[in-house]
C-alpha positions in Angstrom: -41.1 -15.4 -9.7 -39.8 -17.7 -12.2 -37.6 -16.5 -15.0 -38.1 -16.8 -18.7 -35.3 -17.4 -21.7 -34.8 -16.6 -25.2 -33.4 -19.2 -27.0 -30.2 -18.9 -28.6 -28.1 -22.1 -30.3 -25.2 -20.0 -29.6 -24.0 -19.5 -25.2 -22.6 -16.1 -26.8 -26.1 -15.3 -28.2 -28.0 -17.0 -24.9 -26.0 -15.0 -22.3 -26.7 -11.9 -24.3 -30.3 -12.3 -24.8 -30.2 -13.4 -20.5 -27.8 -11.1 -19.3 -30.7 -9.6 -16.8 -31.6 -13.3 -16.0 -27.9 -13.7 -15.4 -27.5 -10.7 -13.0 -30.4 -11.4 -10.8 -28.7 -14.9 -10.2 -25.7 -13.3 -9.3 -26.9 -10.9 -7.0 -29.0 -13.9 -4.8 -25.6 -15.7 -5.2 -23.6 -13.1 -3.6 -25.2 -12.9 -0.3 -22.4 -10.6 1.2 -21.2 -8.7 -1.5 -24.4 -7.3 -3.1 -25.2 -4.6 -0.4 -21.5 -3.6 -0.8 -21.4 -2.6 -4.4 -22.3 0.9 -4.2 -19.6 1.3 -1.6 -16.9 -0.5 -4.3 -18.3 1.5 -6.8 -17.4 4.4 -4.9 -14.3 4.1 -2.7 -12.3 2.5 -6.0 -14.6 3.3 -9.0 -14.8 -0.1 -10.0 -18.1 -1.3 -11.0 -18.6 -5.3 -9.9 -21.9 -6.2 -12.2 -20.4 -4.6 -15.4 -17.1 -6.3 -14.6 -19.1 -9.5 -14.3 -20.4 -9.0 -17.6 -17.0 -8.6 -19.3 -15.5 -11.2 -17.3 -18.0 -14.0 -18.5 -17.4 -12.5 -22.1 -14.2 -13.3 -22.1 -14.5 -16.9 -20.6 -17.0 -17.8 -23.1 -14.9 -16.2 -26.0 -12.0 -17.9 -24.7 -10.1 -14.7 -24.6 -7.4 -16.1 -22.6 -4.9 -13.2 -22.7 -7.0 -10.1 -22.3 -9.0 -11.9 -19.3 -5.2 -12.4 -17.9 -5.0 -8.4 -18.2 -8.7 -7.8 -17.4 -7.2 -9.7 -13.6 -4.2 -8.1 -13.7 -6.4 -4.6 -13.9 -8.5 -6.0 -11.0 -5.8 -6.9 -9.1 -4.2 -3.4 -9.0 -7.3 -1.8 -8.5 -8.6 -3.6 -5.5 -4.6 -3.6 -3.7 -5.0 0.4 -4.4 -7.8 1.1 -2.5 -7.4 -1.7 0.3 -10.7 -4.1 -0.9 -11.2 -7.0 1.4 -10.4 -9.8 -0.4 -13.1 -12.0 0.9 -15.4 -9.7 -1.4 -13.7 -10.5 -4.8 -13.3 -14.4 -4.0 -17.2 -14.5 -3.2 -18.2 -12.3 -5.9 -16.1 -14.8 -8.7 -17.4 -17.9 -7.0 -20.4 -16.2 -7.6 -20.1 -15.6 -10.8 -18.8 -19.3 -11.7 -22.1 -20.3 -10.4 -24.6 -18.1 -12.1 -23.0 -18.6 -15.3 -23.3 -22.3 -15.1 -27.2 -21.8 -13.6 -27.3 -20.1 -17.4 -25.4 -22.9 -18.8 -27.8 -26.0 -17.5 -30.5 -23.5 -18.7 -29.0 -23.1 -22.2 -28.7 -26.8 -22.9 -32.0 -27.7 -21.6 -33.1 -25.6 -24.6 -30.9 -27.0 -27.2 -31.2 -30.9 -26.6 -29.4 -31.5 -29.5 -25.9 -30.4 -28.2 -24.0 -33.0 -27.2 -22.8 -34.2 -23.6 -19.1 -34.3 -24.9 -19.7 -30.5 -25.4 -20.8 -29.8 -22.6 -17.6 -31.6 -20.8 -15.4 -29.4 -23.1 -17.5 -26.1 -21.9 -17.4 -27.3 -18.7 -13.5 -28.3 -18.7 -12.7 -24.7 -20.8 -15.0 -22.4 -18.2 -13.8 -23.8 -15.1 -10.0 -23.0 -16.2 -10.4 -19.5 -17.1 -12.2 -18.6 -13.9 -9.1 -20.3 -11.7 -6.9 -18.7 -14.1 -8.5 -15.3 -13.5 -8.9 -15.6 -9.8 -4.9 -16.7 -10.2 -3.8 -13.6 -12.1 -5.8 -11.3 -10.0 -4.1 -12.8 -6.6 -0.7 -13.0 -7.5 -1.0 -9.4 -9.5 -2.6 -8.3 -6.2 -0.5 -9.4 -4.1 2.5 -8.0 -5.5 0.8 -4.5 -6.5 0.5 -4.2 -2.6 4.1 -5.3 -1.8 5.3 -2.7 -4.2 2.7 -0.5 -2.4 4.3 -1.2 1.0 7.4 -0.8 0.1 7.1 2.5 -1.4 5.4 3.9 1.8 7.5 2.4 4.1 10.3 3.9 2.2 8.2 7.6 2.2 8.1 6.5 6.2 12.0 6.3 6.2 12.8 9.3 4.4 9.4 11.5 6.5 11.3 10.3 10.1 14.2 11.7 9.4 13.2 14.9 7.5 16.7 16.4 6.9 15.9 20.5 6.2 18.9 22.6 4.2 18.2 26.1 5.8 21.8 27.7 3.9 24.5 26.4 2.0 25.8 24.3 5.1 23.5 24.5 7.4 20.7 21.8 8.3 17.9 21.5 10.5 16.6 17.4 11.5 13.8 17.6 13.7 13.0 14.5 15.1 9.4 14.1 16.6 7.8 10.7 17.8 9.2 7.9 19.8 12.9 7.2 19.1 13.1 3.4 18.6 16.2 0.6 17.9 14.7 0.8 14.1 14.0 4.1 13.8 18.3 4.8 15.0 19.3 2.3 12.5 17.2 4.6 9.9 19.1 7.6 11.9 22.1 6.5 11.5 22.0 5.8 7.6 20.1 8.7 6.5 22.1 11.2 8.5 25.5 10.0 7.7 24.5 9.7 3.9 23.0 13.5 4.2 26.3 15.1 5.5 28.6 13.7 2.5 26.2 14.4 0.4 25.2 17.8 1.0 28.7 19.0 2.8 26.6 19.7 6.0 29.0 21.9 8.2 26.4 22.0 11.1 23.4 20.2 11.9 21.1 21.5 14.0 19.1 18.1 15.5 15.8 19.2 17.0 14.7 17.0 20.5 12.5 18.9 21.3 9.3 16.1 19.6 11.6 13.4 21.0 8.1 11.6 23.4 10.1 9.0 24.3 14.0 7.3 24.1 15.0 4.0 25.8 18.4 3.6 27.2 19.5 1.4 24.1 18.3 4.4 21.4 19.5 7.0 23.9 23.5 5.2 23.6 23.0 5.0 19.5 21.8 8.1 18.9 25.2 9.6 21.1 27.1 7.0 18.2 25.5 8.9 15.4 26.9 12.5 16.7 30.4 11.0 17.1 30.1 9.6 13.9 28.6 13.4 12.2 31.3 14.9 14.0 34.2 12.4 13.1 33.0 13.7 9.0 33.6 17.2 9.6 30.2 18.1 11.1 29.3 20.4 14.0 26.2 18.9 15.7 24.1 21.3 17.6 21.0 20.1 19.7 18.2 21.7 20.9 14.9 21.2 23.0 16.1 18.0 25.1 13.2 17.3 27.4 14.1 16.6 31.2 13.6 13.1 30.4 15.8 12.7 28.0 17.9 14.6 30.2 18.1 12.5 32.7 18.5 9.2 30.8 21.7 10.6 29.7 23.0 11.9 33.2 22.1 8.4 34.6 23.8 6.6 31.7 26.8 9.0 32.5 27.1 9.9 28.9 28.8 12.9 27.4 29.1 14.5 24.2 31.6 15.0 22.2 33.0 18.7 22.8 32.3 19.5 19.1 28.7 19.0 20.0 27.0 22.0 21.8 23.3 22.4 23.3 21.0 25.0 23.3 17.3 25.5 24.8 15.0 25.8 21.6 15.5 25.6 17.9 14.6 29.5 17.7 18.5 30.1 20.0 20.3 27.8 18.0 18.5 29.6 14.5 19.5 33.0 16.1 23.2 31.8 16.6 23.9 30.4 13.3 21.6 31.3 10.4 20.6 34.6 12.1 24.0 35.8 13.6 23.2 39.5 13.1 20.8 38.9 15.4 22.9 39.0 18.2 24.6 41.5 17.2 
């Protein structure tokens, strides 16, 4: 079915009076993106064919700085919730294109504007839409760094989950795979933990420990000297047969400051329960 127009002299007034025309040309533009709308609309709240509308506002009003931090807003937005990317670079090609559909259709009806204006629109338009697809992929990309960063951080301080149970006493179970990065993280957090917090004895809890490699099994024996070279009494609990034996075979030994115990409940009942035993 073939559209109709309402004339305007003005592109402001024209893509007002056409905004409908100018939304069903986007949607047959945006071949992959328009059965995924709903699903944007509802995993980040962000609302593509309204945003279209302000976006082409601000091009046309040449409202350089607050389409900047209209992208910016985008940008954030879409690196919050994990958008494919593809989506927002063929939904603003999109756009580009239905706006200039309504742009050859707006100077069809005014034949008395002249060619040198429409070089000018055409020059203007095409630079705020790279400027806009700019600001939202650098703002995007560094939104998501920031992102990364912070979790891996949150990752760091969640695998080695250092517990005050009294005034000196600490628990650190360790669950997972123990990895070379994972003892370098070990290592730091640990020896930063025991200054800090005047740990008399730390209680290290193996018994989540799936797997330890030779190389992680050697480091982590180098992080209970070093706790017990501060002061620190290291006590370990639940050590699985196969760690076990990875140590036996590497002939290593700890430190006689170091003692092991069967589960975390024997080594709780010894020190932070000693009436217990009583």
């Amino acid at each position: 079915m073939e559209q109709t127009y309402e004339y305007s002299n003005q592109l402001k007034g024209f893509f007002e009076k056409n905004n409908q025309n100018f939304e069903q040309i986007l949607l047959s533009e945006a071949v992959n993106v328009k059965d995924k709308i709903h699903e944007i609309l509802t995993v980040g709240n962000i609302d593509l064919v309204n945003n279209a509308h302000t976006l082409v506002y601000y091009i046309i009003d040449g409202e350089d700085e607050a389409l900047r931090k209209f992208a910016k807003q985008e940008g954030i937005a879409w690196a919050t919730h994990s958008i494919d990317l593809s989506f927002k670079l063929e939904w603003v090609q999109a756009i580009r294109r239905s706006l200039w559909r309504l742009i050859e259709k707006f100077y069809e009806m005014n034949e008395n504007k002249k060619i040198r204006d429409f070089f000018q629109l055409e020059s203007a338009i095409n630079d705020r839409v790279d400027e806009f697809l700019n600001s939202f992929f650098i703002t995007y990309s560094t939104y998501k760094d920031s992102l990364l960063s912070a979790q891996q951080e949150l990752v760091k301080n969640l695998s080695v989950p250092i517990i005050p149970i009294g005034s000196s006493i600490c628990i650190l179970p360790l669950i997972g795979a123990m990895d070379n990065n994972r003892i370098e993280i070990l290592k730091d957090k640990v020896l930063t933990k025991v200054s800090d917090l005047s740990i008399e004895t730390l209680i290290m809890d193996l018994s989540g420990i799936a797997t330890m490699d030779k190389e992680s099994t050697i480091e982590l024996t180098k992080v209970i000297d070093g706790i017990s070279m501060m002061g620190c009494k290291t006590v370990i609990t639940g050590l699985r047969k196969e760690t076990v034996r990875e140590v036996t075979n590497l002939g290593i030994q700890f430190n006689q400051q170091t003692e092991t115990l069967a589960t975390l409940q024997q080594a709780l009942s010894e020190y932070f329960f000693p009436h217990f035993n009583q």
